[in-house]
One Martini backbone bead per residue (centre of mass of N, CA, C, O) as a GRO file, in nm:
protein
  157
    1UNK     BB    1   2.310   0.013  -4.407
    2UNK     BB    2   2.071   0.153  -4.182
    3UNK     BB    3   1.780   0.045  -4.059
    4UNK     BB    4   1.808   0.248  -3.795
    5UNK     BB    5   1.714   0.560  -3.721
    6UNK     BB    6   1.638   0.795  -3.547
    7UNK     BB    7   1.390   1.043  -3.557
    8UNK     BB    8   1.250   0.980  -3.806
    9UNK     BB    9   1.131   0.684  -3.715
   10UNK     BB   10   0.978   0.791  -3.489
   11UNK     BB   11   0.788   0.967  -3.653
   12UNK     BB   12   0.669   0.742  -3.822
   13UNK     BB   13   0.579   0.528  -3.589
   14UNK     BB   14   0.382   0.801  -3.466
   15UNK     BB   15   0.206   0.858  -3.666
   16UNK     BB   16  -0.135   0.948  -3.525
   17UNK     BB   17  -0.078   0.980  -3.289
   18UNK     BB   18  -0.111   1.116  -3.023
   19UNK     BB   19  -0.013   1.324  -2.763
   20UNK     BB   20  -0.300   1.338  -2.576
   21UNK     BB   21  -0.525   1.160  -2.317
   22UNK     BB   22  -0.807   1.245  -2.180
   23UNK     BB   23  -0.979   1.149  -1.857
   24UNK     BB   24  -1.218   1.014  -1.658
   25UNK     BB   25  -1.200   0.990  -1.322
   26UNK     BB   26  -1.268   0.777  -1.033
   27UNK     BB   27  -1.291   0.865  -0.705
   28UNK     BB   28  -1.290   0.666  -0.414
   29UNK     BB   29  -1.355   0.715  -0.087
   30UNK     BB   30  -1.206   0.581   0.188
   31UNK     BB   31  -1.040   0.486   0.488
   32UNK     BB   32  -0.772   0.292   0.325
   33UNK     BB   33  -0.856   0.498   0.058
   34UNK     BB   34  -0.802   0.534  -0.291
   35UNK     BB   35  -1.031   0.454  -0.602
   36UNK     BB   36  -0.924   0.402  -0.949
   37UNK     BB   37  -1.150   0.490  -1.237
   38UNK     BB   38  -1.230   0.441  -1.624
   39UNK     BB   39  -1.561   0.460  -1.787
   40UNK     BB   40  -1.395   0.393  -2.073
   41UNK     BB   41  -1.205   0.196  -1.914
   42UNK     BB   42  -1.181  -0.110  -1.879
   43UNK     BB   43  -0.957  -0.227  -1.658
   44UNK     BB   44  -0.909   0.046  -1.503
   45UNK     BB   45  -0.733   0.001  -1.197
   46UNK     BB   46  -0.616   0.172  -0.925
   47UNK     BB   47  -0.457   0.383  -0.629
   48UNK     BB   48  -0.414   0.538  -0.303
   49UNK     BB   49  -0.360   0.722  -0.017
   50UNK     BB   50  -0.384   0.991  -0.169
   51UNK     BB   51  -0.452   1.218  -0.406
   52UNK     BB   52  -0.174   1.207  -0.502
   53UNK     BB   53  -0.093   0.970  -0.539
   54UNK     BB   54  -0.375   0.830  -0.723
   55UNK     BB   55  -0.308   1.065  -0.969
   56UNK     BB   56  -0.013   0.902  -1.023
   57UNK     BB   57  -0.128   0.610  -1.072
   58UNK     BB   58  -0.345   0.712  -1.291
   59UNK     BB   59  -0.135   0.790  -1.490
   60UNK     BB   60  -0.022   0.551  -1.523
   61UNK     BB   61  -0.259   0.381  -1.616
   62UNK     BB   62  -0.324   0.536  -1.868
   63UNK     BB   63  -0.033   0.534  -2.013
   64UNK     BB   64  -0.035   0.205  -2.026
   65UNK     BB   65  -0.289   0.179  -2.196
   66UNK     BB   66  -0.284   0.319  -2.425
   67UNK     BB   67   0.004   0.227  -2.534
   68UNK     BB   68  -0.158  -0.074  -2.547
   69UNK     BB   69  -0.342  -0.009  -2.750
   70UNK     BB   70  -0.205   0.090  -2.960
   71UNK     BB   71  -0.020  -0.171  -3.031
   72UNK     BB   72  -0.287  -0.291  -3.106
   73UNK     BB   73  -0.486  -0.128  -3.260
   74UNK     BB   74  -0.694   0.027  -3.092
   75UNK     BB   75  -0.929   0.194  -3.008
   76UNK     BB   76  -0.950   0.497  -2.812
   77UNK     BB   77  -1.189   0.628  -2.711
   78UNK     BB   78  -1.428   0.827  -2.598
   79UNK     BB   79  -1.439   1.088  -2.339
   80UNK     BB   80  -1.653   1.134  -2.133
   81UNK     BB   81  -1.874   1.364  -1.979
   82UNK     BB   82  -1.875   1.464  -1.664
   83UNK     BB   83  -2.210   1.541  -1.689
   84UNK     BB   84  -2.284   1.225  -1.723
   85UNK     BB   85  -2.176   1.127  -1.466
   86UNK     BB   86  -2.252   0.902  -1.158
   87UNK     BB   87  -2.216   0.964  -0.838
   88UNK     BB   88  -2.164   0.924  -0.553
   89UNK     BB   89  -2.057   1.065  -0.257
   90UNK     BB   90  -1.744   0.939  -0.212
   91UNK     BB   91  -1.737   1.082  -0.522
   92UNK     BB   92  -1.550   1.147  -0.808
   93UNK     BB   93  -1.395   1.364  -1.010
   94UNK     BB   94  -1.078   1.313  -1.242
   95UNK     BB   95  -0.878   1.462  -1.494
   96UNK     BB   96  -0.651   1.284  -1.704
   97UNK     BB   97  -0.349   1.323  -1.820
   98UNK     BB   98  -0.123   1.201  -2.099
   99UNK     BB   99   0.175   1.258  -2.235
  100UNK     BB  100   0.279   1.001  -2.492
  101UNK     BB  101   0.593   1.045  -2.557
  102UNK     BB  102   0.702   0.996  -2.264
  103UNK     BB  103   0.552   0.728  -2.259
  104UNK     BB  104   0.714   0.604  -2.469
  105UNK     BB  105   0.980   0.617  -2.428
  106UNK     BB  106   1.020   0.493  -2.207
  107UNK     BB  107   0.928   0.210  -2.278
  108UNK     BB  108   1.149   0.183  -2.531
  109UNK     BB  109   1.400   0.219  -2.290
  110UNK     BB  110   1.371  -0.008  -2.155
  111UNK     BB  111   1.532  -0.246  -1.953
  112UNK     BB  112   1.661  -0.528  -1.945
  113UNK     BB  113   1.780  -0.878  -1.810
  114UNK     BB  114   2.024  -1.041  -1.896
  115UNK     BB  115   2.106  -1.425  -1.939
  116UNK     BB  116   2.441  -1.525  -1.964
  117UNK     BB  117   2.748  -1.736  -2.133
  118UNK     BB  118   3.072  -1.742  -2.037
  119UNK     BB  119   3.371  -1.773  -2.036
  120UNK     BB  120   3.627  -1.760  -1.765
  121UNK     BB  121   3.859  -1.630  -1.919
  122UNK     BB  122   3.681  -1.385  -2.032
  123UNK     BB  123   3.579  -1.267  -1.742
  124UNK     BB  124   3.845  -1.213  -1.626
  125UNK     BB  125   3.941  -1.002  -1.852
  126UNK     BB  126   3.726  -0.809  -1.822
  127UNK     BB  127   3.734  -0.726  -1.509
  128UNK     BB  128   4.012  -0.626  -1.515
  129UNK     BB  129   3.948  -0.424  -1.790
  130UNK     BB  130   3.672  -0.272  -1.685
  131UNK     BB  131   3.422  -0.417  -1.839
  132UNK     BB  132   3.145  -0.335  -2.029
  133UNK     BB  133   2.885  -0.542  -2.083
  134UNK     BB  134   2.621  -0.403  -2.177
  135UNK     BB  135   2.763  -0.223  -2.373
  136UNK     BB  136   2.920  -0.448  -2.543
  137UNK     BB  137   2.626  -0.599  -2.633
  138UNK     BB  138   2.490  -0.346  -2.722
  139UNK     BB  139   2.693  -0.302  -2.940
  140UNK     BB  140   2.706  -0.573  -3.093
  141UNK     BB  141   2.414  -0.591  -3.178
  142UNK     BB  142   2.396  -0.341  -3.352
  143UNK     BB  143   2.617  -0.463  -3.559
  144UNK     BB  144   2.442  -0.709  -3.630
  145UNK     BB  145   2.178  -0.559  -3.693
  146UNK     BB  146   2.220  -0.319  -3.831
  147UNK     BB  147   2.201  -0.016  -3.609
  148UNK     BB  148   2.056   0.229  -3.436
  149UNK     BB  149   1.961   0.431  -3.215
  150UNK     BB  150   1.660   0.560  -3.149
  151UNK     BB  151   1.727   0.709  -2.868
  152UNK     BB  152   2.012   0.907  -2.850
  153UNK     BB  153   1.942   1.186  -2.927
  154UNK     BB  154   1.656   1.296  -2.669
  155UNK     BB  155   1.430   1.397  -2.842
  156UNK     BB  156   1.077   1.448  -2.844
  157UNK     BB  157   0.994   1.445  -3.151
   0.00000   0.00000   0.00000
């Protein structure tokens, strides 16, 4: 019996999970970039050369706390609302979303590279045999650990 299948566990082990984040993020404008911090969320501060990079930086930045949180177990703040925040003439106020399904399954499907030591008279013949090492060692754990991939299905939660 395989201990580990597709969308059900999935959507198991992510009830209760918000499906997506809204925060305040101030832009912070200087001659050499924008610097982006997050007034709910100490410690997640990233940058961009323009608008466009910034944004972009800043859902990252968001996505991967968030995620961080989530794994910790830890409270996600409630986001400040936009008219109660201070800011400089340099800075701005703008609103960061992210969609949490998408970057948890990224995060989840992210590759490792492992280092393994095999005999060379079988890497010579699985070599001739155009053997995808990567693919064959994914197929063999899967069987030792009797588990089926829960991210093949492809779907979104």
């Amino acid at each position: 019996m395989s201990r580990t299948t597709g969308k059900g566990n999935k959507q198991k082990k992510n009830e209760g999970l918000k499906r997506s984040y809204s925060f305040p993020a101030v832009f912070d404008y200087d001659e050499d970039g924008i610097s982006v911090s997050f007034p709910d969320l100490p410690g997640v501060f990233t940058c961009g050369d323009d608008e466009e990079d910034a944004y972009r930086n800043a859902k990252e930045a968001l996505g991967l706390h968030a995620f961080g949180m989530e794994q910790d177990c830890e409270k996600i703040p409630t986001p400040s609302k936009v008219n109660q925040l201070s800011l400089e003439s340099n800075q701005a106020v703008v609103i960061v979303n992210v969609f949490m399904p998408l970057i948890r399954d990224r995060i989840q499907k992210a590759t490792l590279k492992k280092t393994l030591t095999i005999p060379k008279w079988i890497n010579d013949l699985a070599e001739e045999n155009h053997i995808n090492f990567s693919q064959v060692l994914q197929e063999a754990l899967k069987e030792r650990l009797d588990i089926n991939d829960p991210y093949e299905d492809n779907d979104f939660l």
